[in-house]
C-alpha positions in Angstrom: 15.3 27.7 -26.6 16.2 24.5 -27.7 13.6 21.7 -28.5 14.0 17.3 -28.4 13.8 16.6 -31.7 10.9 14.0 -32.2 11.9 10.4 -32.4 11.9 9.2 -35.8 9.1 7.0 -37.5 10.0 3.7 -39.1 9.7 2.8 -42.6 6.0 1.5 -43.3 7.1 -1.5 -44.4 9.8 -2.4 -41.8 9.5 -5.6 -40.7 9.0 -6.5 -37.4 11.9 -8.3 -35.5 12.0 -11.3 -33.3 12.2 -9.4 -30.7 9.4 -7.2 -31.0 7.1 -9.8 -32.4 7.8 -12.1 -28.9 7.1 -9.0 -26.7 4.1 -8.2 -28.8 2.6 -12.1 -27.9 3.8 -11.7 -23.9 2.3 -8.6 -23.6 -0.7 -9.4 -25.4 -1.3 -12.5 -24.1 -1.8 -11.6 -20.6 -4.1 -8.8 -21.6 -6.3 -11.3 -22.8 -6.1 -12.8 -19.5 -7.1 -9.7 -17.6 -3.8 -7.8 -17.3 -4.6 -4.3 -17.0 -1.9 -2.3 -16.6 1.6 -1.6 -17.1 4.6 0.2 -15.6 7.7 1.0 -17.7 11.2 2.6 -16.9 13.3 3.3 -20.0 16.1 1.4 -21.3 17.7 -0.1 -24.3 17.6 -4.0 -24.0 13.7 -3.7 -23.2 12.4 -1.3 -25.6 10.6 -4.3 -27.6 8.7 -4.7 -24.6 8.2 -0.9 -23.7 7.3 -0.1 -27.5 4.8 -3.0 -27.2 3.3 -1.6 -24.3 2.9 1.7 -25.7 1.0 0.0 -28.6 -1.3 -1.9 -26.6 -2.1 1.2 -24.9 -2.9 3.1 -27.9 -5.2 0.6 -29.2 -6.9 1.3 -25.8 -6.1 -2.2 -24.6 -4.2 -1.8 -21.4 -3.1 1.5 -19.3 0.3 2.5 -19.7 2.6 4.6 -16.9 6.0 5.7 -17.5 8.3 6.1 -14.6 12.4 7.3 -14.9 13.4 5.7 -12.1 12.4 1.4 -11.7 12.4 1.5 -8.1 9.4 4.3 -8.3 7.8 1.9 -11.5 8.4 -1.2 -8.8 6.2 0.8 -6.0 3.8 2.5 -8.7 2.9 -0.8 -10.0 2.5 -2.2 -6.2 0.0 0.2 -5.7 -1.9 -0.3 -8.5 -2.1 -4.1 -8.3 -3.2 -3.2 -4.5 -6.3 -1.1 -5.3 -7.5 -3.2 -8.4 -6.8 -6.5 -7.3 -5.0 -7.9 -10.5 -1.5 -8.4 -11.5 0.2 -5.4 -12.9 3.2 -6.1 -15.0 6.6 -3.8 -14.5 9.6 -3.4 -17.2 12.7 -3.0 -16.8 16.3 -3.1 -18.7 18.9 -5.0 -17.9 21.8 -4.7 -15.1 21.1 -2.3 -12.4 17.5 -1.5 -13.1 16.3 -5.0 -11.8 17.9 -4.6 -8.8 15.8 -1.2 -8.4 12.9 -3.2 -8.3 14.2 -5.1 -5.6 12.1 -3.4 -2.6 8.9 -3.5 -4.6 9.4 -7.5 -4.6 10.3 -7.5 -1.2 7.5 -5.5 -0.1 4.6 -7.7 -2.8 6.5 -11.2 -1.6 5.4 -10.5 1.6 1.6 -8.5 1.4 1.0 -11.2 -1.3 0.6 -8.7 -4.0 0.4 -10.0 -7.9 3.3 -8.3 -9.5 4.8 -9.5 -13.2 8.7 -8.3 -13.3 9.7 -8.2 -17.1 13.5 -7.5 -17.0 15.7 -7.8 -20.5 18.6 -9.4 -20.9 21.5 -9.7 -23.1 21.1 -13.3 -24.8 23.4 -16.3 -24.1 26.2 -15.5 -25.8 26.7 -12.2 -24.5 26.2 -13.3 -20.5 29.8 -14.0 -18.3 32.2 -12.1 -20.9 32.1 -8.6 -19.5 29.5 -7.6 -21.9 28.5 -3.7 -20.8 25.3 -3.6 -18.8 24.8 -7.1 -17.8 24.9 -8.9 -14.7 23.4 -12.3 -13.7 20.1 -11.6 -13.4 18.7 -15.4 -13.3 17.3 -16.1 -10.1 17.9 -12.3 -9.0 14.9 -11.9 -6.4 15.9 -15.5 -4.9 12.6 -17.1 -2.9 11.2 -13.1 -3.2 9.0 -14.7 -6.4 6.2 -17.4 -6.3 8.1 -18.2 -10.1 11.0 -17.5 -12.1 12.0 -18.0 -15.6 15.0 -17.4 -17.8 13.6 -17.0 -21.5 15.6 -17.6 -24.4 15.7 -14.8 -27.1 13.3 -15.5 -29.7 14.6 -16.4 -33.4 11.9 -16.1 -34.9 11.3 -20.2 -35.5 7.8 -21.7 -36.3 5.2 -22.0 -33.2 7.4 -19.6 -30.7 4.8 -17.4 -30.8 2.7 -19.8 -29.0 5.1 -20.8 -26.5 5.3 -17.2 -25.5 1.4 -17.0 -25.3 1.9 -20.1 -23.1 4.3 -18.4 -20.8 1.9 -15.4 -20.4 -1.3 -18.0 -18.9 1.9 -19.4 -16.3 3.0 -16.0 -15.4 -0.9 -15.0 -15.1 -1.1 -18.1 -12.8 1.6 -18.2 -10.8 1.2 -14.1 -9.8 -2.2 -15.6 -7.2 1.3 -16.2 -4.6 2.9 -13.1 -5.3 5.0 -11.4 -7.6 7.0 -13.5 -10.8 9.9 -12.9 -12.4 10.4 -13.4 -16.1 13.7 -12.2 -17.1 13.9 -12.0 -21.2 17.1 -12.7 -23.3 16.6 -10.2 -26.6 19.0 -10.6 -29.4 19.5 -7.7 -32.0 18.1 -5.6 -33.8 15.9 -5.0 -30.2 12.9 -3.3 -32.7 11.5 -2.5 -35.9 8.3 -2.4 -37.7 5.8 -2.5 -35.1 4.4 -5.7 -34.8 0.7 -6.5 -35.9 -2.0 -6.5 -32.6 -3.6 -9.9 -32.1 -7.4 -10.0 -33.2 -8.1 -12.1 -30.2 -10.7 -10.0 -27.2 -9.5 -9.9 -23.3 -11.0 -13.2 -21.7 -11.8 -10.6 -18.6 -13.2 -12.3 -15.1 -16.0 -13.9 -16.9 -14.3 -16.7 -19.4 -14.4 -20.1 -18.4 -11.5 -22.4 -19.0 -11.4 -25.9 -19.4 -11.2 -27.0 -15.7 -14.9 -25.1 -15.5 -13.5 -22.5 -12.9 -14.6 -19.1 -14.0 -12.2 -16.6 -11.6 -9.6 -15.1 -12.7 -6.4 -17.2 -12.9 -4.5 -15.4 -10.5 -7.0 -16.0 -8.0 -7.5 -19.9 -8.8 -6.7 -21.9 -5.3 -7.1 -25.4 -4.2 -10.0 -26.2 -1.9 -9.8 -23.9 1.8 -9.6 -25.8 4.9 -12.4 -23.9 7.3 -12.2 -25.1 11.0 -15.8 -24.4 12.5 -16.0 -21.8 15.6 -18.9 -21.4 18.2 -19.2 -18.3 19.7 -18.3 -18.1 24.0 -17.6 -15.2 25.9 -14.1 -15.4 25.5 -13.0 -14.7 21.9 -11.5 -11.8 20.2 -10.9 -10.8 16.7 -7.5 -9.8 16.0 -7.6 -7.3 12.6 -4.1 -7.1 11.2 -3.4 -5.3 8.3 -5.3 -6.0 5.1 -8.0 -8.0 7.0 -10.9 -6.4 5.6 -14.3 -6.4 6.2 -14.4 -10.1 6.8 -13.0 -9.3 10.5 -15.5 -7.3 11.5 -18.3 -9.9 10.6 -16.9 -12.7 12.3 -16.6 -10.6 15.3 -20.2 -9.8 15.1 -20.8 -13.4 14.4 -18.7 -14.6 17.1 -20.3 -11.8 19.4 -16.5 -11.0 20.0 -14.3 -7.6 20.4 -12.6 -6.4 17.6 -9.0 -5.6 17.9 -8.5 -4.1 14.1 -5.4 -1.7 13.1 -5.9 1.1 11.5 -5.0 -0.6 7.7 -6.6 -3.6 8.7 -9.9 -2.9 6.6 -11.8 -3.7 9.3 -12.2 -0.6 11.7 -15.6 0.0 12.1 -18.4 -1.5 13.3 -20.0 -1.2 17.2 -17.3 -4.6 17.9 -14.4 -1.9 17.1 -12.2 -1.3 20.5 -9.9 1.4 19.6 -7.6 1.5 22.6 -7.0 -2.1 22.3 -3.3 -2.3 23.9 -4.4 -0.7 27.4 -7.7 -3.0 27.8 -5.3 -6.1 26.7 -3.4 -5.4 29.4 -6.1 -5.3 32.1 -8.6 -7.9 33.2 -10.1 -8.1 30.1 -7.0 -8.9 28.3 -6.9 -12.0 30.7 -10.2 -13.2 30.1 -9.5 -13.7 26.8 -9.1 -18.0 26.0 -9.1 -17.6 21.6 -8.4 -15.0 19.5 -9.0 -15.6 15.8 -6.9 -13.5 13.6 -6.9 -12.0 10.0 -4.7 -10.3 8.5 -0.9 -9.3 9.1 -0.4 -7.3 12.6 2.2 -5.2 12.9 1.3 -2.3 15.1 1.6 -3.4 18.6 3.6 -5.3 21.4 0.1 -6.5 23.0 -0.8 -8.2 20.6 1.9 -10.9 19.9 2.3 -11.3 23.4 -1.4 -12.5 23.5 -1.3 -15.0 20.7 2.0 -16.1 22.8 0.2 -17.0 25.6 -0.3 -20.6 26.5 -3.6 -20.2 28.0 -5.2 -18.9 24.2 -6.1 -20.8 21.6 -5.1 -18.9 18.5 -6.7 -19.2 14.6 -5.2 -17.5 12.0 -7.3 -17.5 9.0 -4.0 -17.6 6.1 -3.5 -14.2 4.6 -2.1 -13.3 1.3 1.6 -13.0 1.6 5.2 -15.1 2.0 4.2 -16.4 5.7 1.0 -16.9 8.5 1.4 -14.7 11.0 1.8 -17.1 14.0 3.9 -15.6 16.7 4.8 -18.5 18.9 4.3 -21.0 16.5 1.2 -22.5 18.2 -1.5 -21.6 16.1 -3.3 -23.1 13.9 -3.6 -22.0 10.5 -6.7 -22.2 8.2 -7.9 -20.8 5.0 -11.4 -19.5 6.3 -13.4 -19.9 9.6 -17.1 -21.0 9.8 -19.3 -20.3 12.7 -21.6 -22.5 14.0 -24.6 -20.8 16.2 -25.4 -17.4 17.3 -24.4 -15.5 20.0 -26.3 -15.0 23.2 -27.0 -11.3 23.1 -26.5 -11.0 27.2 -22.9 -12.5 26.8 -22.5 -10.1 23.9 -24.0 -6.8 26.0 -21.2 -7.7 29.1 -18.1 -9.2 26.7 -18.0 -7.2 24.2 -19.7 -3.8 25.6 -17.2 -4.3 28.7 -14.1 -3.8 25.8 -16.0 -0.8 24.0 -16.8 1.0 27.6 -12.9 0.6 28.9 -11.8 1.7 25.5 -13.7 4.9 25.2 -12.8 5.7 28.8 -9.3 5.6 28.1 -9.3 7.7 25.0 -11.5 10.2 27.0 -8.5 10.2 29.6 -5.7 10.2 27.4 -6.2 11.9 24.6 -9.6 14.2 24.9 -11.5 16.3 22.2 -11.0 19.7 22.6 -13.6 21.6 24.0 -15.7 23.5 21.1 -17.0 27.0 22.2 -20.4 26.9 22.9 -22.8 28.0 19.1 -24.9 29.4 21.5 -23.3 32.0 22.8 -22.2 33.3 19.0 -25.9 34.5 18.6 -26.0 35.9 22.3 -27.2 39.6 22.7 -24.6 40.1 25.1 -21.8 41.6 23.1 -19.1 40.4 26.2 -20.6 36.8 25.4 -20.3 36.9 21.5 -16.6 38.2 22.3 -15.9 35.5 24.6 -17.3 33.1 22.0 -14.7 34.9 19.0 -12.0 34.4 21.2 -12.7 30.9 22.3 -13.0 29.9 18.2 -9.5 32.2 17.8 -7.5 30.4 20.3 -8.9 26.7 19.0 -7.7 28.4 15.2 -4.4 29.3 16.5 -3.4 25.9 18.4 -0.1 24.2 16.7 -0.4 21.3 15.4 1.0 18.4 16.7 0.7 14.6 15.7 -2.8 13.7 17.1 -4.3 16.5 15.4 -2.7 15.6 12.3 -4.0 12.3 12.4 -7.4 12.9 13.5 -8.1 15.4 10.9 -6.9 13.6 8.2 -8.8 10.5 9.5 -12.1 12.8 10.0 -11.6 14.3 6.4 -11.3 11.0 4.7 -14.6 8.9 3.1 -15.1 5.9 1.5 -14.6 7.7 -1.8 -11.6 8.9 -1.0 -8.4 6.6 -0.4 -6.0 7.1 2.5 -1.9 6.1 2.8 0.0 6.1 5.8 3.6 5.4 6.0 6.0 3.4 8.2 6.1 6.2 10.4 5.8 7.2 13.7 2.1 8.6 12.6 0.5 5.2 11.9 1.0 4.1 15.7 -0.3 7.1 16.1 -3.2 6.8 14.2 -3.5 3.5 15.4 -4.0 4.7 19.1 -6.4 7.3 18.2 -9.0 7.4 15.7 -12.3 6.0 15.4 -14.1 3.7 13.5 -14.7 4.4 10.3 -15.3 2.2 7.3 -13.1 3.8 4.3 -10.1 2.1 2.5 -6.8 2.7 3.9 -3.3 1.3 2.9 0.0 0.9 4.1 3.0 -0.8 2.8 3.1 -3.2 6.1 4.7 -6.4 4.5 7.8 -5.4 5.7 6.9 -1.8 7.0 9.4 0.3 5.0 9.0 3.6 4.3 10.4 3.4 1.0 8.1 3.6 -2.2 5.3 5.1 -0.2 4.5 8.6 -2.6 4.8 5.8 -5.6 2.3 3.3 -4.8 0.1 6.0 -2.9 0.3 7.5 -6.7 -0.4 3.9 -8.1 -3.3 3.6 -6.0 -4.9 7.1 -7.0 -4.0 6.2 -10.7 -6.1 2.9 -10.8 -8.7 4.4 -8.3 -9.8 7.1 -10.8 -9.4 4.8 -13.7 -12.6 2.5 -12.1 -14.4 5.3 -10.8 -13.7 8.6 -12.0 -16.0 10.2 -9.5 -13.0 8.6 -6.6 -12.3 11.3 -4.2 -8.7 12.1 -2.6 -5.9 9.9 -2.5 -4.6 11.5 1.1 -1.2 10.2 2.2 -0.2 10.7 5.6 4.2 10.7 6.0 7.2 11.7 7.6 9.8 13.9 6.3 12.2 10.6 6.3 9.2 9.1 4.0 8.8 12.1 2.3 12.9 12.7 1.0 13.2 8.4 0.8 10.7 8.4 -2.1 11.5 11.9 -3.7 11.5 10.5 -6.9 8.3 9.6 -7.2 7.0 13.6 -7.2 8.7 14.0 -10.6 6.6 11.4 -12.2 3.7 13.6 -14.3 0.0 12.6 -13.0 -2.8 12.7 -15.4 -5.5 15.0 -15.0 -8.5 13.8 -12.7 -5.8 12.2 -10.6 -5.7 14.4 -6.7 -3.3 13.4 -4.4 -2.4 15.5 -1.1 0.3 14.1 0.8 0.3 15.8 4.5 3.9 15.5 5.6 4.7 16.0 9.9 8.0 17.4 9.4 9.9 16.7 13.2 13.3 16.9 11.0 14.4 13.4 11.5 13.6 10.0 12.7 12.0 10.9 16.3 10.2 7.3 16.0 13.0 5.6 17.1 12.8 7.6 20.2 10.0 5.3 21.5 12.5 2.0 21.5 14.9 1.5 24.1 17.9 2.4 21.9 17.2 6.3 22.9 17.8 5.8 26.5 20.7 3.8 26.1 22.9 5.2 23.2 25.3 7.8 23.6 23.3 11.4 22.6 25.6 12.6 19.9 25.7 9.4 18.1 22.0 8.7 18.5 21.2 12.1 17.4 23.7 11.6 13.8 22.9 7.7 13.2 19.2 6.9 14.0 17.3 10.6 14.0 19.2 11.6 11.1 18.5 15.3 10.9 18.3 16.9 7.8 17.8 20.5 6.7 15.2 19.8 3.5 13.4 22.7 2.0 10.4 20.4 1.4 8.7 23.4 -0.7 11.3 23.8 -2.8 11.2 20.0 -3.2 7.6 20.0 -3.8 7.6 22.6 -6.4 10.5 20.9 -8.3 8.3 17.8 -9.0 5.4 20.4 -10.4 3.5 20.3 -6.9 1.3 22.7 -5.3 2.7 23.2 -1.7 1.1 24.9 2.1 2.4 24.9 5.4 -0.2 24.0 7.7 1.7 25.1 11.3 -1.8 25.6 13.0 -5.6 24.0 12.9 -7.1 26.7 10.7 -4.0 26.4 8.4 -4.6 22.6 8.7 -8.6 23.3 8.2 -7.7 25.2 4.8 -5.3 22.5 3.4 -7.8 19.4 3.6 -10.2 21.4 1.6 -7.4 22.5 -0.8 -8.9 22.7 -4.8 -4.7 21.9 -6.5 -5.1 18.3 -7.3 -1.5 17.6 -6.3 -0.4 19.5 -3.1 2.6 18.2 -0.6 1.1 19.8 3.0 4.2 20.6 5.2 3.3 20.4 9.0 6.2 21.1 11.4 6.1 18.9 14.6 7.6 19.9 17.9 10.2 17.8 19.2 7.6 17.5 21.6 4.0 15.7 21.3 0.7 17.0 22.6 1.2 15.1 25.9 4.8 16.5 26.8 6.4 13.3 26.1 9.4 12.9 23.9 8.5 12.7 20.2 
């Protein structure tokens, strides 16, 4: 058996280099701004900056994650800056490995999500001579970043130290639009003697600058304009993803339905109308003259054909992210929405309850509960009754799986303690038809609804989850197999103990959303079937159990019943889909 050797230690007395000393400053200058964590993927050019990081983590000053591959570090750190709310900062070497990152950025750009890219890079006189590993990296992620600079390597000179803590307050500033790029020129030697730790504490959310505004800087913004709303009998509340609980108090403000997806933050509440597409498109739908909007929708057709209309005024309250979601170009876009006046409650009772009755009948009709035996007739002294009961429970036990059940038992399972992550797949729509309202915290990687780096930033999200409250609950993550095999990479990254994530995969072998769009009826079938379903043949427990996961099939509802309840803290939860849904129609 053959062992790594360990690395070996420096000389006591080894100076520190240029290098090292700059990264030190960066580093530890936006922890004293409130940078929290860190994600790192190995490399030469950046190990002043990863050795730095490893430092400030063992002085207990910021969390540290390691990650082999940078475009699992790029989603890891997304979903860690998601559920804390603060800029996470992400390293990388030089060439390729920034152009790893590139989906993360794309992805943060457009949710609006604080990320700090740190790529090295060879210094100016190694750049355009064919110099191994390096590539023009200036200016890489294009309009993807709210900020970009090209640092010089350090040389050590008198007072760089403070232009580098400068840097870190820009950076710090600039993440409140989005992610940052800092690309950093280091010159050799790359390391050394570890450099000294600042003696200066972490300003935190609480310091005060000079300008008197105590928030955090990435969170600093000029003054909103607020447009001031009355409430009619005529308004609806559009909940688009990340919306938050804001939504559903202006509806109840505005005494207006609630139209809120299933990651908008805002599903819950007695304003919530679940099967918002089919009452859009009846008289309802045509009653409505303004629709106020939060958020970033994604999940439906009905919905931008509303906000299209000429005969709706539409408000969109400006969300985090590259652009307001204004389909049509005719809304007008605000930074917050006052409401002047209460509703009448008779308006409320016949607008709003009118939405909420439609809604639930259509559910009722389209997708209904099934029927539970009677508990009753379990503690019957009839034995033919009890054994009518045992069978009635058997047969519920036995039923397959398909996607509704998937959706609604994960849905039902979940709590606010818990977190849950759905993918860009076909399940989200799902979802989004189908389950209730229920306030818990839900997240989906809708800025540009990829499927890539979902298993990363769902892992990011558990990470920083247990790190605030270690009593959190279940990260749940809810995926195709496409999702699932797209983001492999993030399985083999080790998860420290307290840390439970159960990913529940609806294996249909392939890409069966597309057969909703109009391409399925029109394509020819072979090349259809090879180009856009993409079958694979996957042993997903094999794959699980490579990456150190615990793995179940769950092919029926008491297999399903045993697998949410699951003790392994990290499980992958196979469920194979028919080609066919619960209704009959095509998957």
């Amino acid at each position: 058996m053959t062992t790594t050797p360990p690395a070996p230690e420096p000389p006591v007395n080894a100076p520190a280099s240029p290098a090292a000393e700059a990264a030190m400053a960066l580093l530890h200058g936006m922890h004293a701004l409130g940078l929290e964590h860190v994600v790192v993927s190995p490399g030469s050019r950046s190990q002043a900056l990863a050795l730095a990081a490893a430092a400030l983590d063992r002085a207990g000053l910021i969390t540290l994650h390691v990650r082999i591959d940078e475009r699992v570090a790029g989603f890891t750190a997304l979903g860690l800056a998601v559920e804390t709310g603060r800029p996470v900062a992400v390293i990388c070497t030089s060439g390729t490995a920034v152009a790893n990152l590139h989906p993360a950025v794309l992805e943060a750009h457009h949710s609006g999500v604080p990320l700090i890219l740190l790529t090295a890079d060879r210094p100016a006189e190694l750049r355009g001579i064919g110099a191994n590993q390096t590539t023009d990296q200036v200016g890489i992620f294009g309009d993807m970043v709210a900020a970009d600079w090209d640092v010089p390597a350090p040389t050590g000179a008198p007072g760089e130290l403070d232009e580098v803590r400068d840097l870190a307050e820009l950076a710090l500033r600039a993440a409140a639009d989005g992610p940052v790029h800092l690309n950093l020129a280091y010159r050799e030697p790359l390391s050394g003697g570890e450099p000294s730790i600042p003696n200066a504490t972490s300003a935190g959310d609480d310091d005060v600058d000079v300008d008197g505004d105590a928030r955090p800087l990435w969170q600093r913004t000029l003054g909103p304009e607020v447009v001031d709303l009355e409430p009619d009998d005529a308004t609806v509340v559009v909940a688009g993803h990340g919306a938050g609980a804001r939504a559903e108090e202006l509806a109840v403000a505005l005494g207006a339905p609630l139209i809120a997806e299933v990651s908008s933050g805002a599903r819950f509440g007695r304003h919530a109308v679940v099967a918002y597409r089919e009452v859009l498109r009846g008289p309802r739908g045509e009653a409505v003259g303004r629709a106020v909007v939060l958020g970033h929708p994604t999940l439906s057709r009905e919905v931008p054909q509303l906000l299209e209309r000429d005969d709706v005024e539409v408000v969109v309250v400006r969300a985090p992210g590259a652009d307001a979601y204004n389909p049509g170009h005719r809304a007008r876009v605000v930074d917050d929405v006052r409401v002047i006046g209460k509703p009448d409650p008779q308006a409320v009772r016949r607008w709003v309850g009118g939405w909420v009755s439609m809604s639930r009948a259509v559910l009722e009709s389209t997708a209904p509960d099934d029927p539970a035996p009677d508990l009753e007739q379990s503690a019957s002294t009839d034995m033919s009754v009890r054994l009518a009961f045992a069978k009635a429970e058997a047969a519920i036990l036995r039923q397959p799986v398909d996607r509704r059940m998937l959706v609604k038992a994960v849905w039902a399972s979940t709590w606010p303690h818990d977190r849950l992550v759905i993918a860009a797949s076909r399940l989200i729509r799902e979802a989004d038809r189908l389950v209730p309202g229920k306030n818990i915290r839900v997240h989906a990687n809708r800025g540009l609804a990829g499927i890539d780096g979902t298993i990363a930033t769902a892992t990011g999200i558990a990470l920083a989850a247990r790190d605030a409250a270690p009593q959190t609950g279940t990260t749940r993550v809810l995926l195709g197999d496409l999702a699932l095999i797209h983001d492999a990479g993030a399985l083999l990254a080790p998860l420290p103990e307290g840390v439970r994530v159960h990913l529940f995969v609806g294996n249909d072998r392939g890409g069966t959303i597309f057969d909703q769009l109009e391409v399925a009826a029109t394509a020819h079938a072979g090349d259809y079937e090879r180009v856009m379903r993409t079958p694979h043949a996957v042993d997903i427990g094999a794959l699980a159990r490579a990456g150190g996961w615990a793995y179940r099939k769950a092919a029926t509802r008491a297999d399903l019943d045993d697998a949410l309840t699951a003790p392994e803290p990290l499980l992958v939860v196979e469920v194979p889909l028919d080609t066919l849904d619960s209704a009959g129609e095509a998957a």
